[in-house]
N, C-alpha and C positions, 0 to 999 in steps of 0.2 A: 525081267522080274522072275527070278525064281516063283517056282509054281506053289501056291498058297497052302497050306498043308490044311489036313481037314481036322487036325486032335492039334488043341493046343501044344505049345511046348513045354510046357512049362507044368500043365498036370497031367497032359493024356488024354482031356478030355475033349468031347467031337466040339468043335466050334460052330459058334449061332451065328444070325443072319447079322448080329450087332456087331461083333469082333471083332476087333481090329487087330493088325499085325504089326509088329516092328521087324520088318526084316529089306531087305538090299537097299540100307540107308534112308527107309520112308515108312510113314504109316499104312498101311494097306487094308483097304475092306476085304469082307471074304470072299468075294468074288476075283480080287485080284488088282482091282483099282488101286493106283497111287492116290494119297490124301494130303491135302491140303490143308490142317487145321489148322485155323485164324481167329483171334479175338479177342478180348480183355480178360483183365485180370476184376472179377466183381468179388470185391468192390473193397480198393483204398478205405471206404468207412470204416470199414470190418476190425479195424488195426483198434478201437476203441466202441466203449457201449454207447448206445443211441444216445444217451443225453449228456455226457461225459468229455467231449473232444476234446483233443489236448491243449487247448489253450484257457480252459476251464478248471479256476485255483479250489474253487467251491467246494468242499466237500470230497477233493480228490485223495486226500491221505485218510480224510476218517474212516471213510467207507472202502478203504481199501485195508484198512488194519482190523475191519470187524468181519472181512469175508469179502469183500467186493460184490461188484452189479454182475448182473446178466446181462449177454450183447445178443438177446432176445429182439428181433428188428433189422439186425445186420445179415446178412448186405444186403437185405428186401426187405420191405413191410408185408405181407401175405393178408393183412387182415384190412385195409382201405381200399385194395384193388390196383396199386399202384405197381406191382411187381408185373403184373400183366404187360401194362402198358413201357417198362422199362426193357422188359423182355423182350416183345415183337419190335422194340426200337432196335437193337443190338441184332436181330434174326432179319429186321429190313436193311442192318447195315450190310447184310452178309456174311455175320462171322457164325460160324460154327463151334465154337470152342472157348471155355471159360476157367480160366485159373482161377479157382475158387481159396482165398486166402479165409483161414480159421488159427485165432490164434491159441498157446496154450492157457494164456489166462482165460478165456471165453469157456476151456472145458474145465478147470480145476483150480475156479478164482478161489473156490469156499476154505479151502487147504487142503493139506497132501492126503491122496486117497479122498478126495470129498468129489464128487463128478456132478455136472449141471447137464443132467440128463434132459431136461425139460429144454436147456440149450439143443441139448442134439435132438431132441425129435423134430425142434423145429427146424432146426438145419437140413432133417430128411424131409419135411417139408419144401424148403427150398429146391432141394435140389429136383425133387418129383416137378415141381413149378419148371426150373429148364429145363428137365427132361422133356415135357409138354411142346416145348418150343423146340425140341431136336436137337439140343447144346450136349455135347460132349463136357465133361469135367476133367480136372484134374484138381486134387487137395492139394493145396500150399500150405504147409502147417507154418506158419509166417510169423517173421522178430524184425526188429530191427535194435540193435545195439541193445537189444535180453530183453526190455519190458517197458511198457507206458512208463511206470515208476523209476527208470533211469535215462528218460526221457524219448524212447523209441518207443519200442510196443512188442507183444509176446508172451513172454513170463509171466505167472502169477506174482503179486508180492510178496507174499511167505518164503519165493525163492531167494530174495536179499535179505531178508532174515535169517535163510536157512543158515547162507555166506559168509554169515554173522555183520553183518553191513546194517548201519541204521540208514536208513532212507532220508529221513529229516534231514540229514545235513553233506550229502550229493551236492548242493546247488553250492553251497557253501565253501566248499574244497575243493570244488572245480573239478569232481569227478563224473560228472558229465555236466551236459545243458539240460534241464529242461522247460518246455517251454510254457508252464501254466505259470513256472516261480520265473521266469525273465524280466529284465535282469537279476533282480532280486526278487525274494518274496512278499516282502513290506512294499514296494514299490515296483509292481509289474507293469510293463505295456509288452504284453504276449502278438500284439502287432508288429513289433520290430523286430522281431525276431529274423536276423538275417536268414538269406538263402540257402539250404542247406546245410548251414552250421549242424543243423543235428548230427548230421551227419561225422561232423568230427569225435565226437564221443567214441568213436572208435581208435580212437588216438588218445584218451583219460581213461583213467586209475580203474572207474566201475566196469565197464568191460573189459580190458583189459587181464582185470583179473577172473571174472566169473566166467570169463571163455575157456579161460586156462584152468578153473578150477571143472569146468563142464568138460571139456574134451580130453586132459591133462592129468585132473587130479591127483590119481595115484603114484605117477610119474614127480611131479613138481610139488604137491601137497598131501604128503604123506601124513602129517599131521592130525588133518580136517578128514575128521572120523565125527557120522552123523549116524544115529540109529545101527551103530555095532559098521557102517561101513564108509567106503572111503567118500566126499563130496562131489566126486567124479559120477560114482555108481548110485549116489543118492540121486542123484540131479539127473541124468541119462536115464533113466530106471523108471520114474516118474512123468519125464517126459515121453518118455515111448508108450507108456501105460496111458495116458491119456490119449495119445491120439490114436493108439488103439481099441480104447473102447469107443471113439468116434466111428473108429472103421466098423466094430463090429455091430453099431447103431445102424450105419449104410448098408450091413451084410442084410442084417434080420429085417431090412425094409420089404425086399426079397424083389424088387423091382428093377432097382439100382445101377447093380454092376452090371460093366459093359453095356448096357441099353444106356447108360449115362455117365457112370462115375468110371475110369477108364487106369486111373491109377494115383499115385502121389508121389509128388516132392518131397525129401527126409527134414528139411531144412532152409529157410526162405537163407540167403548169402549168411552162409556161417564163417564165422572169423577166429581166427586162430588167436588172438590175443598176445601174450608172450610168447608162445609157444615159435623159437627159434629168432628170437631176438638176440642180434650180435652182441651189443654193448647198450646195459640201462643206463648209462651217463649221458645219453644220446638216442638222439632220434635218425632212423634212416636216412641216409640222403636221397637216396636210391628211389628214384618216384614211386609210388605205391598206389593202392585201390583208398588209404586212409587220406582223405581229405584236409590241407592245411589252410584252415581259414579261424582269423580270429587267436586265443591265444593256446600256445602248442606245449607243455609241459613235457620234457624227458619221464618216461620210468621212475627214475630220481628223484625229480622231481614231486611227479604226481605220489612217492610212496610218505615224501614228505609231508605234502598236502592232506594227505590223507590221518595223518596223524596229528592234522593242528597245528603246521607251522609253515611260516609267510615263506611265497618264493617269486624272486624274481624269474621270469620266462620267457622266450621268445614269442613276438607275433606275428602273424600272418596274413598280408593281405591277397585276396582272391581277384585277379582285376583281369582286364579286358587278355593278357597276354599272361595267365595261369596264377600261381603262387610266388610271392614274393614278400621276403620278410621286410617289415617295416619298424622295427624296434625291438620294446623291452616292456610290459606290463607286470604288475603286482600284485597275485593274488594274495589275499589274508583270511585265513577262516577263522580267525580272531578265537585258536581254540580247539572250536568243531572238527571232531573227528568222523569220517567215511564209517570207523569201524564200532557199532555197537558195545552197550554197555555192558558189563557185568551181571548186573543184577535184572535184564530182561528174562533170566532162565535163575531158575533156583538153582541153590547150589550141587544139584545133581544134574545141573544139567538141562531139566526137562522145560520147554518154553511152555506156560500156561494156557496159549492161547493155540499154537500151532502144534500143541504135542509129541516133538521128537523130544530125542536124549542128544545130547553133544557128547562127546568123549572131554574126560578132564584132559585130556593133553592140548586141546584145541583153547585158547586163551581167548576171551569177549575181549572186546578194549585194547588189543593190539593188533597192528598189522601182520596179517598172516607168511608176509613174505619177511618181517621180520623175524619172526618166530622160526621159520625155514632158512635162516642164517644168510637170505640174503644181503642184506643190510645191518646196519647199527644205530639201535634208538636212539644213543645217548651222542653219538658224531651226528648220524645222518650220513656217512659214509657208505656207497657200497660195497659190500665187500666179496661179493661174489656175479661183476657184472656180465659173465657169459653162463650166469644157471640157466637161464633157457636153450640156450646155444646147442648143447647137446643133451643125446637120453642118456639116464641116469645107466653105471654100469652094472645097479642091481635092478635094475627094471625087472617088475613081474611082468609075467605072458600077458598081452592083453590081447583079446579075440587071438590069441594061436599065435602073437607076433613077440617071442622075447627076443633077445641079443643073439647070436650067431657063436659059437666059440671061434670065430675067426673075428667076430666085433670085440667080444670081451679080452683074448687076445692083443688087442691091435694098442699101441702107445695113443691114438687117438679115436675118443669114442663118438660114433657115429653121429654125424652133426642130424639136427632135425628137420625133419620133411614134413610139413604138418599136416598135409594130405594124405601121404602114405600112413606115417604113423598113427594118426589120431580120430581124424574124417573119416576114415577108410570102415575102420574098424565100426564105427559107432552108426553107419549106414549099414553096414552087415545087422548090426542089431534092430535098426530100423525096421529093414527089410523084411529079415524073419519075421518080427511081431504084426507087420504089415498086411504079408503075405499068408499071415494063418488064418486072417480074418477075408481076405482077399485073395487066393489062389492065384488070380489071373493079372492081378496088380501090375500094370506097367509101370515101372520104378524110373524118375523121373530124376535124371543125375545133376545134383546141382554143387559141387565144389566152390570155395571162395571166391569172389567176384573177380571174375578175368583167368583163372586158376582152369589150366588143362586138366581134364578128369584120369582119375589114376585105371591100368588095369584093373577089371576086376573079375573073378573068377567066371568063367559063364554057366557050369553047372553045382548042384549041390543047394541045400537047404538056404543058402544065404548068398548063391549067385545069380548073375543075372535072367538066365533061364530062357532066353530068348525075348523079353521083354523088359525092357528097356528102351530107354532116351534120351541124349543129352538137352540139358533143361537150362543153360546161360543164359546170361545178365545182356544186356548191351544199352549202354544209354549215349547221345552224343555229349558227353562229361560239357564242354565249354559252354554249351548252349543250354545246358541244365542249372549249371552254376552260377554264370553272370545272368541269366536271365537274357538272352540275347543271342538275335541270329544276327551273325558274325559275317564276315567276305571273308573269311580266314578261317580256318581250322588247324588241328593235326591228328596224326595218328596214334593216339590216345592208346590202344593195345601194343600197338608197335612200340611203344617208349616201352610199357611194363616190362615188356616181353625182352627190350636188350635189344631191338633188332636196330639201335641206331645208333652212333657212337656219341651224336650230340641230339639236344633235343629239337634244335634246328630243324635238324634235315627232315623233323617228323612234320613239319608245316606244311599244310594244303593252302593253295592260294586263288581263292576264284570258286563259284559254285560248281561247277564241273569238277576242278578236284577235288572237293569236300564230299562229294557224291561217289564218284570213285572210291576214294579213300574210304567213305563208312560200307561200301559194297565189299570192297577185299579185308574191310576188319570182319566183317561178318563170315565171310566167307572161310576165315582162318578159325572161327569158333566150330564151325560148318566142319572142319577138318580135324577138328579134334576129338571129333565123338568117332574116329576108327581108332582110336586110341582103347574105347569101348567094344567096336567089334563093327558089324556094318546097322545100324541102327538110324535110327530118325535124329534130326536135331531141332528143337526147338528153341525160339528166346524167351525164355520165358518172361520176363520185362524188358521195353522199351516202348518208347516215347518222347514226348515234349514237355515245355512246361508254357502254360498258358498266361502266367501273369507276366511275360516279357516286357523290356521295356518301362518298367514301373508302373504296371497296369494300365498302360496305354491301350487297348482292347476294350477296355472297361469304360473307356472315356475317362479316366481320372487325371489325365493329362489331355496340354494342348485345348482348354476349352470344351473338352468331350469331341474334338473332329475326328478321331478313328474309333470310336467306340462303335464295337461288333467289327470289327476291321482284325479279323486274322490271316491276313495276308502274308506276315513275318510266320506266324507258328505253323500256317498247312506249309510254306517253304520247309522247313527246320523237319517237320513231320514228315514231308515226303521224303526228305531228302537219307532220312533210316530207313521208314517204312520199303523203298525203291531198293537201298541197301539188301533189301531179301528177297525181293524180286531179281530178275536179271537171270545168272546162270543159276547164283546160289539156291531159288526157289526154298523157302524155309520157312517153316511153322513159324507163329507168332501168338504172344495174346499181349495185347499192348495194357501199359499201365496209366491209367487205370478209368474206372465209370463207377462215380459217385453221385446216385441220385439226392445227396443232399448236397451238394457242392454250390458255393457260393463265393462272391467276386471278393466279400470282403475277408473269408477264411481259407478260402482254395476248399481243399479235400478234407478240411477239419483236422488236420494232422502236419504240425510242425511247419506248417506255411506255403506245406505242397501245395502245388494246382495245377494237376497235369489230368484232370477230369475229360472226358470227352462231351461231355455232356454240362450244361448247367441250367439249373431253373432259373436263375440270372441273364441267362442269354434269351431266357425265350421271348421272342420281338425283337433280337436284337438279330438272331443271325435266320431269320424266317419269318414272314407274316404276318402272325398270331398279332393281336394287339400285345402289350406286355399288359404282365400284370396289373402294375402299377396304374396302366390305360386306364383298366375296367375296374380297378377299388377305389382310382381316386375319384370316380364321379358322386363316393357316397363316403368318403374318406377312412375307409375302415381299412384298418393295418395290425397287423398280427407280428409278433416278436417270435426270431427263431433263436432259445438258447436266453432271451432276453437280451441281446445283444445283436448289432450287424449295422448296416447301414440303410437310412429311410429307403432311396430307391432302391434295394434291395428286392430283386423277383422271388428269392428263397425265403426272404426274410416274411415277405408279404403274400408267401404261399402258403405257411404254416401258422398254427393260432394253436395257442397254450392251453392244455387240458388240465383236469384236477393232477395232481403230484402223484395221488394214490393211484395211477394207472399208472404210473412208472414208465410214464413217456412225457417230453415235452412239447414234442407235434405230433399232429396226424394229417396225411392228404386224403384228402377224399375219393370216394369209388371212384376209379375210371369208369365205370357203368352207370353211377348216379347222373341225373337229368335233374333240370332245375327248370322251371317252367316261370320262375321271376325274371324280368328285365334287366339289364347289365347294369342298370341305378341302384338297384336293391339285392344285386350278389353283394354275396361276402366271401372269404378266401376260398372256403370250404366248395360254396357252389362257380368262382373262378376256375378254379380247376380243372371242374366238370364243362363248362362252359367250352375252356382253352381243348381237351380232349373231344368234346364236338366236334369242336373247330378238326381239327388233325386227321378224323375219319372220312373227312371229304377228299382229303386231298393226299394223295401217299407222301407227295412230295414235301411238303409241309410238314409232317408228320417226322420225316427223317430229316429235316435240315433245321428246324426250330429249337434253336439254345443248344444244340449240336457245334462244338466248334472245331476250326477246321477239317470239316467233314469233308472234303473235298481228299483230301488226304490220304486220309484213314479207310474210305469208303470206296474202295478201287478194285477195277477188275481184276480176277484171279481164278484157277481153275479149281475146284473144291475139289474135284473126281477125275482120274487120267485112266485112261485107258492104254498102259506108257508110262515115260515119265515126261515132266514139261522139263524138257532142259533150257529153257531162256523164258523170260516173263518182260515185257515191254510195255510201260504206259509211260505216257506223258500227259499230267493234267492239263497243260495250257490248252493243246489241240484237239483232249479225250480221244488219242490214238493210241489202241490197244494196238499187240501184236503177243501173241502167243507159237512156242514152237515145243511140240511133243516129239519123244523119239519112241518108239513102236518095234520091238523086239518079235520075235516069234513065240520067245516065252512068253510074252503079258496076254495070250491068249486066255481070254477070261473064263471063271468055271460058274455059269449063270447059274447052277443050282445052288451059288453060296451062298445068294442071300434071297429074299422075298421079289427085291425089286424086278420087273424086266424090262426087255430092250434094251440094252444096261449100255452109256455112250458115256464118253467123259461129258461132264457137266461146268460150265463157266458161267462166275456170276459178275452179271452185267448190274452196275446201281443204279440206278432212278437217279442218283443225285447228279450224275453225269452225262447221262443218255434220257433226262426225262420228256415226253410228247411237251409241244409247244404251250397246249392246252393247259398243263400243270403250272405254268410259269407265270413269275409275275410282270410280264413283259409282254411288247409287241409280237414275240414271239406267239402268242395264241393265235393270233390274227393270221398265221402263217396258212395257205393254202395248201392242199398235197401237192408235189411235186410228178413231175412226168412219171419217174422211178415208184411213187406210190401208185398211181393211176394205174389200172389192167383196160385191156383194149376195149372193154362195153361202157369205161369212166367211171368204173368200181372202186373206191381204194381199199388198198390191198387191205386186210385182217388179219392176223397170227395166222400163218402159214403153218401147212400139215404138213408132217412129214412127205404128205407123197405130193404134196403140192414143187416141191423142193429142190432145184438142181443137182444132179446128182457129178457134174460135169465137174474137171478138175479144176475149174476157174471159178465156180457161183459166186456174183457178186449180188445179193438181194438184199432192197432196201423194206424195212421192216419194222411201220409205223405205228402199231399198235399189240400191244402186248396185255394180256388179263393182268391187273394186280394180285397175285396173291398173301398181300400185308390182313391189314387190319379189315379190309374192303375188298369187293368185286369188283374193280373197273375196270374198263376196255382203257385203249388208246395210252399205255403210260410207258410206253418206251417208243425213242427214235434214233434207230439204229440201221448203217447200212455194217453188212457182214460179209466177210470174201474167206473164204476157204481154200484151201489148194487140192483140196480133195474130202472126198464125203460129204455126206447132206445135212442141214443142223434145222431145229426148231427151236421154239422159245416157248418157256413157261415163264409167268410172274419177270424174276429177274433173274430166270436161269437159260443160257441156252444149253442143250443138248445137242452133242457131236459126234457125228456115226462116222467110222472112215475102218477100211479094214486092217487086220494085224496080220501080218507075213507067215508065211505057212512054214516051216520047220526045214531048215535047208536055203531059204531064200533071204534075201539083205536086208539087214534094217531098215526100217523108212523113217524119214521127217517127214513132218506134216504142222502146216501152219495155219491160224485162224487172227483175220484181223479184226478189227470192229473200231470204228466211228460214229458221233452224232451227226446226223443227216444235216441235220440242222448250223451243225458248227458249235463250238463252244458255248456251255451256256454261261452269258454273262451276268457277273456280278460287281460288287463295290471292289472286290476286293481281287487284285491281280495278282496272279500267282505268277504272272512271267515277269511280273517287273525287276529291273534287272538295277543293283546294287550300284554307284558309282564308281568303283572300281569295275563291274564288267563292263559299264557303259566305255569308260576308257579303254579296257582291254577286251573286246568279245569274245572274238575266235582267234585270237592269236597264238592263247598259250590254253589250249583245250586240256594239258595235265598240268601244268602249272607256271605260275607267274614269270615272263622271260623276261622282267626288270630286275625280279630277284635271285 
């Protein structure tokens, strides 16, 4: 480890005890510690306002053409006590770090230039709330396919107006999904909404084009002139403006930075749209990040669609063994055009309600890529099918980047790079706006999903400045999609990437190579951030998806027999989360903890339910009576949304308030006591009651409606003294192993921060190592063992430091450890621990590990830390080792892959 510098880099100035660094490839404290940042992304709700989720037709267009809601509530409630109690859940899981998603509709729903400042204070609310709890941030300014109103989430809706886009009739023309009008809007069941399909909208007409008019504009729609400038410059300009005056909400808190907010993402997966599309008569063949499920409309196509006329289209089925076309479908928009009327803007232009000017050269009521001559109204012909293909040979400079006279020269003009060209530049603009408001701003690099991050300068007003980090995607795609943990896999980045000649050879066969194989896809994202320089890498999303199976976990199948049975998802989940473990050791915030999340909606948003958490589960994967236990003895049942299902724990945790408080639930104080009998609770005092309950017991507390926690909740070292070059767990046997490597440089400089004694720090979970005591098993009943026993038939207590072998072998078993969650209890950890050298103690669910670092001149050291439950695995319903019928037949035969195939 290079020696920690004492004055930032980036302004010069001295650095506090909070700073973090990004330099020899890791985050570093000021003292010199390697870091380990781990944790969710809170919260998936956030993508929509509290009473609004996307499968709600209700009111979703009116209230968004007279100004929209406030997402006043998201991703916390601050005012029933519930944040409390969601925060020390996530701080007892052991994460440290929270990708805080804010969308731009949330700051600038009211129209351009109109800010919901009342939104941002309460978000510096929130963030003061994890600050509380120790959580690091980072701001994900977050979309999905541009905006709720084109079926994802992000954008205000005045932005599709701006586009000259009517909204009304998207569903219609098949320029995207969305899911409150599915299938239709006359006739919705917003439940069938297949898996992911949202996701395809990245492949129709509405994004397609407004990516290309956002990152492009000037370049390909010279045209689309809005308030005297190009729709490029209108649309970049406003968005940077808003999430700028978010930043400079977080500056004036004056708490904030670096004690919590640490830096921001430019961009949740931004997409290139056209921008370098070979031939519009045609869709890619070439596998891509856009998803083909359901029906797949050419460029051509969709420009047609877009103008009111039928087209037949290819379809696409998504099945066990990827994408495969299965016919021919017809859309009709009997009509309905994508592109706005005439006469929503007076004839100068200016919209009544949104108040810009359009330029007359810009045409309402026709396709804009007609009007740019790539097409013909009256054929439907294109007539210019490689305009995106290359940049135009009068390109203006954009950020300092015109043509070369050696490009303008050349018989063929420079094909398009859309991360060089287009990305690049508009993260420069980010940045600067960013960093005015934010000096110290870790700028957090997130290019198109799967998409290597380009050079970028490292000094100057708009470079990286020493502070940086790559911020990648990674999901296991097959098991996200079909909903299902597979005996089969492939290597998903490796196809994008070309690295195979067929898509064959990308198959992983057997859970051993599936795990390999998401280890070294990681690993290769891991390798692309010295592309950047030597920096940190983190993933900024991944995960699982919880309704596998056809909500099989749910009990909705099979008679209810695996209900709470996430046996298939901790598989699936370990089998990434491990991916970052191992050599690779890599930041993480997994996607996603939605405290409203429920079995029959998922995450509230387009059918996700990749929740770590659910009020649903609670009873189901922990203790707690359920809800449903303790309301039905007196039958009172509360509606979440006025919709969900009877047994529903979410549904029957929330009860409808007046309309005029602009909520439709509220949970009750964690802190509220209710002194009625479990006959005469109602949801309000359930609540309270079920939160009782959870303070007796830590264990409880982090396993109750937590799903596959076992997974997710695993040991790692927050603090290295070094760096951890290998990370080892396996859930079945709760065998950690950990191995540091110990430079001469990582000699720490203890004045840099507050703390002392300063050891690397590993956290150990209660969910894996908890005392016998805490369980609901014969385990309590367990006796100390010899190794607890001391020679006078004392059992041992949390050991002190000086208590503590200092001997290059200590193996000490170590049956009781103080809580530091919610509660003071003794006895909540059973852990034997062997060291190879140095002495370690335990706090709560941290140990602390002293061993020395080599004197300047002398060899690097390893040094290893194992740890097991004394006890042996703690059992549950739900087997994480059981092994597939294909392993059973193949076990250890073919440990990289299948040697029948």
């Amino acid at each position: 480890m290079p020696p920690v510098p004492s004055i930032s880099p980036a302004t010069g100035n001295p650095t506090t005890s909070s700073f973090i660094h990004t330099l020899d490839s890791n985050f570093v404290d000021n003292a010199g510690r390697t870091l380990l940042l781990r944790g969710v992304n809170l919260s998936g709700s956030s993508k929509a306002p509290v009473d609004q989720p996307s499968y709600i037709l209700d009111n979703f267009w009116e209230s968004a053409e007279h100004g929209g809601k406030t997402f006043i509530g998201r991703p916390l409630d601050l005012d029933d006590g519930s944040a409390d109690v969601h925060l020390a859940r996530l701080r007892g899981w052991g994460f440290n770090m929270l990708r805080f998603p804010i969308t731009w509709e949330a700051l600038e729903h009211e129209g351009p230039g109109t800010y919901d400042y009342e939104f941002m204070d309460y978000t510096v609310r929130v963030l003061r709330k994890c600050k509380e709890y120790g959580f690091k941030v980072y701001i994900d300014p977050h979309q999905d396919t541009w905006s709720r109103f084109s079926g994802g989430s992000g954008a205000p809706f005045w932005t599709l107006a701006a586009c000259g886009i009517n909204p009304r009739n998207i569903t219609s023309t098949q320029a995207a999904i969305i899911h409150s009008e599915y299938p239709i809007p006359s006739a919705t069941t917003p439940a069938s909404l297949p898996a992911m399909v949202w996701s395809t909208n990245y492949g129709r007409l509405l994004s397609q084009t407004i990516f290309t008019l956002f990152f492009a504009g000037r370049d390909f729609a010279p045209k689309c002139i809005i308030d005297g400038k190009n729709i490029q410059d209108y649309l970049q300009e406003h968005y940077i403006e808003a999430m700028g005056q978010m930043a400079d909400r977080i500056r004036d808190a004056g708490d904030l930075l670096e004690e919590c907010v640490i830096g921001w993402d430019s961009m949740n997966e931004p997409f290139e749209g056209f921008c370098g599309w070979e031939d519009l008569n045609a869709n890619p063949t070439k596998q891509g990040s856009t998803l083909k499920k359901g029906s797949s409309p050419t460029p051509a196509q969709s420009f047609r669609l877009g103008m009111g006329t039928a087209q037949t289209v290819d379809n696409w089925n998504f099945g066990t063994f990827g994408p495969s076309k299965n016919g021919l479908v017809t859309i009709d928009p009997n009509g309905d055009k994508m592109w706005a009327d005439p006469d929503i803007e007076d004839t100068d232009g200016i919209h009544p309600r949104w108040g810009w000017q359009r330029d007359s050269g810009w045409k309402l009521g026709t396709c804009i890529w007609a009007q740019h001559g790539v097409w013909d109204l009256e054929t439907g012909d294109i007539l210019r099918s490689d305009y995106f293909r290359y940049l135009p040979k009068d390109r203006k400079p954009i950020d300092g980047r015109a043509l070369s006279e050696e490009e303008l020269s050349s018989p063929n003009t420079p094909v398009v790079e859309f991360v060089e060209h287009y990305w690049r530049s508009h993260w420069r603009l980010f940045a600067i706006r960013i960093r005015a408001s934010h000096p110290e701003a870790i700028m957090f690099i997130q290019p198109p999903v799967f998409a290597a991050p380009p050079p970028i300068e490292e000094t100057g007003i708009d470079g990286l400045n020493g502070r940086c980090a790559f911020a990648g995607h990674y999901y296991d795609g097959l098991t996200l999609i079909t909903r299902h943990w597979n005996w089969f896999n492939a290597d998903a980045l490796g196809v994008i990437r070309g690295r195979y000649s067929s898509p064959i050879q990308a198959v992983k066969i057997g859970e051993r190579a599936i795990r390999k194989s998401l280890q070294e896809q990681l690993g290769i994202l891991k390798s692309d951030t010295l592309t950047l320089g030597p920096y940190p890498t983190i993933i900024g999303e991944i995960g699982t998806p919880f309704d596998m199976d056809d909500k099989r976990s749910y009990g909705w199948t099979d008679d209810g027999k695996y209900r709470g049975d996430y046996s298939r998802q901790e598989r699936a989940l370990d089998a990434s989360l491990n991916g970052a473990d191992g050599p690779n050791a890599i930041n993480y915030t997994i996607w996603t903890y939605c405290p409203d999340s429920t079995h029959q909606w998922g995450d509230g948003w387009n059918m996700e339910d990749l929740s770590l958490w659910s009020a649903d589960d609670i009873g189901l994967t922990g203790r707690t009576p359920t809800i449903g236990d303790l309301l039905n003895q007196q039958g009172d049942e509360a509606s979440m949304y006025g919709m969900g299902r009877d047994d529903s724990q979410a549904v029957l945790l929330r009860k409808k308030v007046e309309a005029s408080q602009g909520r439709i639930f509220r949970q009750p104080s964690a802190a509220d006591s209710s002194a009625l009998s479990l006959a005469t609770l109602g949801p309000l005092e359930v609540w309270s009651e079920i939160t009782s309950r959870w303070k007796e017991n830590p264990f409880d507390f982090l396993t109750d409606g937590a799903r596959a926690v076992k997974a997710f909740a695993r040991p790692w070292p927050t603090k290295v003294v070094g760096k951890p070059s290998n990370i080892q767990f396996d859930i079945a046997s709760t065998g950690f192993k950990l191995t540091v490597l110990v430079r001469s440089e990582d000699k720490l400089n203890e004045e840099g921060i507050d703390d002392k004694d300063l050891a690397t720090e590993v956290y150990v979970p209660l969910v894996h190592y908890a005392h016998p005591r805490l369980l609901p098993s014969r385990e309590n009943e367990q006796t100390p063992s010899e190794d607890d026993t001391l020679d006078g038939g004392e059992v041992r207590i949390a050991p002190s430091p000086s208590e503590i072998s200092t001997s290059t072998t200590p193996t000490i078993t170590n049956a009781s450890v103080g809580w530091e969650g919610l509660t003071e209890q003794p006895d909540v950890l059973d852990i034997e621990v062997t060291v190879s050298a140095g002495r370690w103690s335990v706090q709560g669910q941290t140990i602390n590990w002293w061993y020395e670092v080599p004197q300047v001149g002398e060899v690097d050291r390893e040094y290893t830390m194992e740890i097991r439950r004394t006890g042996g695995a703690i059992k549950t319903n739900e087997s994480l080792n059981s092994e597939s019928w294909f392993e059973q037949l193949c076990p250890d035969l073919c440990p990289e892959s299948c040697c029948v195939m």
